[in-house]
C-alpha positions in Angstrom: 89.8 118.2 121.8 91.0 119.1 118.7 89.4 115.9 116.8 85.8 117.0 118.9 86.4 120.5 117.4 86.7 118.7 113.4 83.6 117.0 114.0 82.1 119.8 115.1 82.5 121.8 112.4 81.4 119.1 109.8 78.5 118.4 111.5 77.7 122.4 111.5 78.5 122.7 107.6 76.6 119.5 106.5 74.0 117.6 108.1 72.3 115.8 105.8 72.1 112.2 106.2 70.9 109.7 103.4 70.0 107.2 106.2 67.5 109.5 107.9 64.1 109.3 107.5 62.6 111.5 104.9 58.2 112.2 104.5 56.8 109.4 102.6 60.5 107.2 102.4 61.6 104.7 104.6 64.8 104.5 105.3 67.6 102.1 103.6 67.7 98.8 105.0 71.1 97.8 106.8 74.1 96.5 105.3 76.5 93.5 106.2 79.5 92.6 104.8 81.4 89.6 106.0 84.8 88.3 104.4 87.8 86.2 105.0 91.2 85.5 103.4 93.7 82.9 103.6 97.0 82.4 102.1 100.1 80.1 102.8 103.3 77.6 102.1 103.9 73.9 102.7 107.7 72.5 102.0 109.5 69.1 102.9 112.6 67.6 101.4 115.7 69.1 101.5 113.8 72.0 104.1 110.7 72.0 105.6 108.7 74.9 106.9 105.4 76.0 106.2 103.5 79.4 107.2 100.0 80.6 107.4 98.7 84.0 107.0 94.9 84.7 107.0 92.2 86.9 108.7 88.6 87.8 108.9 86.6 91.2 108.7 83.1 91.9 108.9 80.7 95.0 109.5 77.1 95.9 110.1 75.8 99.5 109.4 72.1 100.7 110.3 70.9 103.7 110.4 73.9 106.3 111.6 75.4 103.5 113.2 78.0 101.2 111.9 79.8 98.4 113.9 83.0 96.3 112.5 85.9 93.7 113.3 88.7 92.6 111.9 91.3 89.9 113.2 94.3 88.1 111.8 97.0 85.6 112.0 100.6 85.1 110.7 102.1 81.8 112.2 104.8 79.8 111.0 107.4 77.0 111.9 110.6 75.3 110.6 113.1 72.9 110.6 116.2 74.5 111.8 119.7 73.6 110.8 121.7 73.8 114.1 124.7 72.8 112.9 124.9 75.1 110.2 125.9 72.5 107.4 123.8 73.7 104.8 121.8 70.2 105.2 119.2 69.0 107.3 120.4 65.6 108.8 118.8 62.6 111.0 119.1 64.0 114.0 117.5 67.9 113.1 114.7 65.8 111.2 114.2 64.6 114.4 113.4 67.6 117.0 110.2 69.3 116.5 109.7 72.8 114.1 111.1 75.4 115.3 108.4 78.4 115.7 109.6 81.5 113.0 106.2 83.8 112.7 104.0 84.6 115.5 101.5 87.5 115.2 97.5 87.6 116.2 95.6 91.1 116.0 92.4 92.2 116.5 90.4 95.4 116.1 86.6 96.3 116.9 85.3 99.9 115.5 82.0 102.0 116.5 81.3 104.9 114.0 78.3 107.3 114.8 77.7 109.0 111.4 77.3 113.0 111.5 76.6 112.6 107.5 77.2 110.9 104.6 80.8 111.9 104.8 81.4 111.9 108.7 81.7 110.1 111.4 83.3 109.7 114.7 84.2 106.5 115.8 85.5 104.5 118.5 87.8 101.5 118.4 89.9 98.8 121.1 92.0 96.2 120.3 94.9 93.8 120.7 98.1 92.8 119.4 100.4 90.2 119.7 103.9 90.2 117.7 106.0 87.8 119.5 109.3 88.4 117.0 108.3 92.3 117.5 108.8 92.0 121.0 105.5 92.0 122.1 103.8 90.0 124.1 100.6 92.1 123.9 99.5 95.5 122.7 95.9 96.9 123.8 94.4 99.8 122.5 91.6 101.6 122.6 91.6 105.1 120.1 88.6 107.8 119.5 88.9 109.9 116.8 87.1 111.7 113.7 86.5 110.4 109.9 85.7 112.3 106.8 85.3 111.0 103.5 86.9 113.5 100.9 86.0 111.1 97.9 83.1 108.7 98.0 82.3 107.2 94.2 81.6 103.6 93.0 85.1 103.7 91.3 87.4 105.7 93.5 87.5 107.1 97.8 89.6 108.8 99.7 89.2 108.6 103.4 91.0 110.7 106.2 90.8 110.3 109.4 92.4 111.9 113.4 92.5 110.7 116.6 94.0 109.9 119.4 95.3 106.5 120.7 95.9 105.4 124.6 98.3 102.2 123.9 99.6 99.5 126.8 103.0 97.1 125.5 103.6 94.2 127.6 107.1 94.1 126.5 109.4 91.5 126.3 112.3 91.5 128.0 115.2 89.3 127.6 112.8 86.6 127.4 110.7 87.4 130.1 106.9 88.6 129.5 105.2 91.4 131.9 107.2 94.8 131.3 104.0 97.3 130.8 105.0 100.5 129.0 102.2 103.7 128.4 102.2 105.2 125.1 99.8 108.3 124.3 99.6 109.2 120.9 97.8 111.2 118.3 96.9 109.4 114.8 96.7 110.2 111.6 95.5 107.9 108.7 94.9 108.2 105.2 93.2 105.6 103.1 92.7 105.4 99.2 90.8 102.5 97.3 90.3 102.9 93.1 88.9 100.1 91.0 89.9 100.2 87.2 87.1 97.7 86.2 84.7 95.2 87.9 87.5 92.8 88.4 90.5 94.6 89.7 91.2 97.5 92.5 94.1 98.9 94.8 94.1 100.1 97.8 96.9 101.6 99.8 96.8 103.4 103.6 99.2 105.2 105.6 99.1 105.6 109.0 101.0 107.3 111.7 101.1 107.4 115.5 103.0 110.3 117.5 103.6 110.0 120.8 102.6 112.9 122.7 105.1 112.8 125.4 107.9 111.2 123.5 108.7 113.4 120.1 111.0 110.6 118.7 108.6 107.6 119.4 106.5 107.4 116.0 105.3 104.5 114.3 104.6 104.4 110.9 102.2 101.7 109.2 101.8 101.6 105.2 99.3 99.1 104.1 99.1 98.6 100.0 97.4 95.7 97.8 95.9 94.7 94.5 92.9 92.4 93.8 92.0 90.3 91.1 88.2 89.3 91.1 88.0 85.6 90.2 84.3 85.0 90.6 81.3 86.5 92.2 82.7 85.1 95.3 86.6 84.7 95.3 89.2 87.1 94.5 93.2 87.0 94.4 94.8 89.7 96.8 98.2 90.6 96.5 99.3 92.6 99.6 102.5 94.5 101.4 102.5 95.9 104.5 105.8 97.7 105.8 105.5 98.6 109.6 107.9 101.3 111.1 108.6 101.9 114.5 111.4 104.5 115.6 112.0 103.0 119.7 111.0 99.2 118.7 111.3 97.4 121.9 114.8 97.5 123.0 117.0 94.6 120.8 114.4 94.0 117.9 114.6 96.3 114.4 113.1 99.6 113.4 111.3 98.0 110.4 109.1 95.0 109.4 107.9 94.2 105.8 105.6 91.5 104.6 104.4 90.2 101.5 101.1 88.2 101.2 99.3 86.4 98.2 96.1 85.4 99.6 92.3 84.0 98.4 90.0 86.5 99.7 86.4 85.2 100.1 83.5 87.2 100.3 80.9 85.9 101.6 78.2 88.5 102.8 
């Protein structure tokens, strides 16, 4: 309700639309961007292990109408020492890698756009984060958007919602456990370019669980780019997640570090 009110009140204070058809202009034609990035390590010798981390995002906006996805992966295996002698011998060589990262996401967004600066959109999607404890996290989250700076060089996005959130825990091993988590979110997103060839970009974003005071979640999301060519570009990223009741035996915090290639290519 209180998101419905926002959106109210934006839409009553400004309603014009750049989109919308004006007398003797046609409207802008639609936009699509598509990208990908990919990023990783390969050892063997005295340890072998290698991990993958990539993902893909793309979006299509027409009119006051914008559609968008974005998926990922973090997957990694290894060579264990079982025997803890500080050495990989014959007979560890010998058993298959051990699995060490497992994580898959996906998100799909609808925004209908009020005006230039606001939108409300809708979104579902799923998780997976086996060394999280989960064995899958769906969502699905409506909410309000506002852009408080929108330049070539520099935004500033805020956005509210609220999030309906079903965990298929696991549980000492065993997958099914289902637990219900309403929440209200909060996000705040800021990019800045210093010249054509390199940007930041950071986000935070919170969840509050209406029912359960002490169950928040915390995501910060921050990263530099380095423009390499009119195609490729060099991100380096760090994400830090935060949850306050992780699933019961797993840690409060996660934090990972990326250098990926990021290809655009619409």
């Amino acid at each position: 309700m209180f998101t419905l009110l926002l959106a109210t009140f934006a839409f009553a204070q400004e309603t014009d639309f750049s989109e919308t058809d004006k007398e003797g202009e046609a409207a802008e034609a639609p936009e699509a961007h598509l990208g990908a990035e990919l990023g990783g390590q390969y050892t063997t010798g005295n340890t072998e292990f290698y991990l993958l981390t990539g993902g893909m995002n793309g979006s299509y906006k027409w009119a006051r109408s914008k559609v968008g996805t974005v998926l990922g992966a973090n997957i990694g295996r290894s060579r264990v020492d079982a025997d803890g002698s500080g050495t990989l011998d014959d007979a560890e060589r010998g058993v298959a890698m051990k699995q060490t990262a497992q994580k898959y996401f996906i998100d799909a967004r609808y925004d209908f756009y009020l005006s230039d600066h606001d939108s409300l959109y809708f979104l579902g999607g799923a998780l997976h984060d086996y060394y999280a404890g989960l064995s899958l996290r769906t969502h699905e989250q409506v909410g309000y958007s506002r852009t408080l700076i929108g330049t070539d060089e520099t935004t500033l996005l805020a956005e509210l919602g609220v999030d309906d959130a079903q965990e298929w825990q696991l549980v000492d091993g065993v997958r099914g456990e289902m637990i219900h988590i309403f929440a209200g979110r909060a996000m705040v997103n800021f990019t800045h370019k210093f010249n054509e060839n390199v940007g930041i970009e950071e986000s935070i974003e919170v969840y509050e669980n209406f029912l359960d005071t002490a169950d928040l979640r915390l995501y910060n999301k921050a990263a530099v780019t380095t423009k390499l060519s009119d195609m490729f570009s060099l991100r380096f990223g760090n994400q830090i997640t935060f949850d306050n009741k992780p699933v019961e035996g797993f840690r409060k915090l996660d934090q990972t570090t990326t250098v990926t290639l990021v290809a655009s290519i619409l």
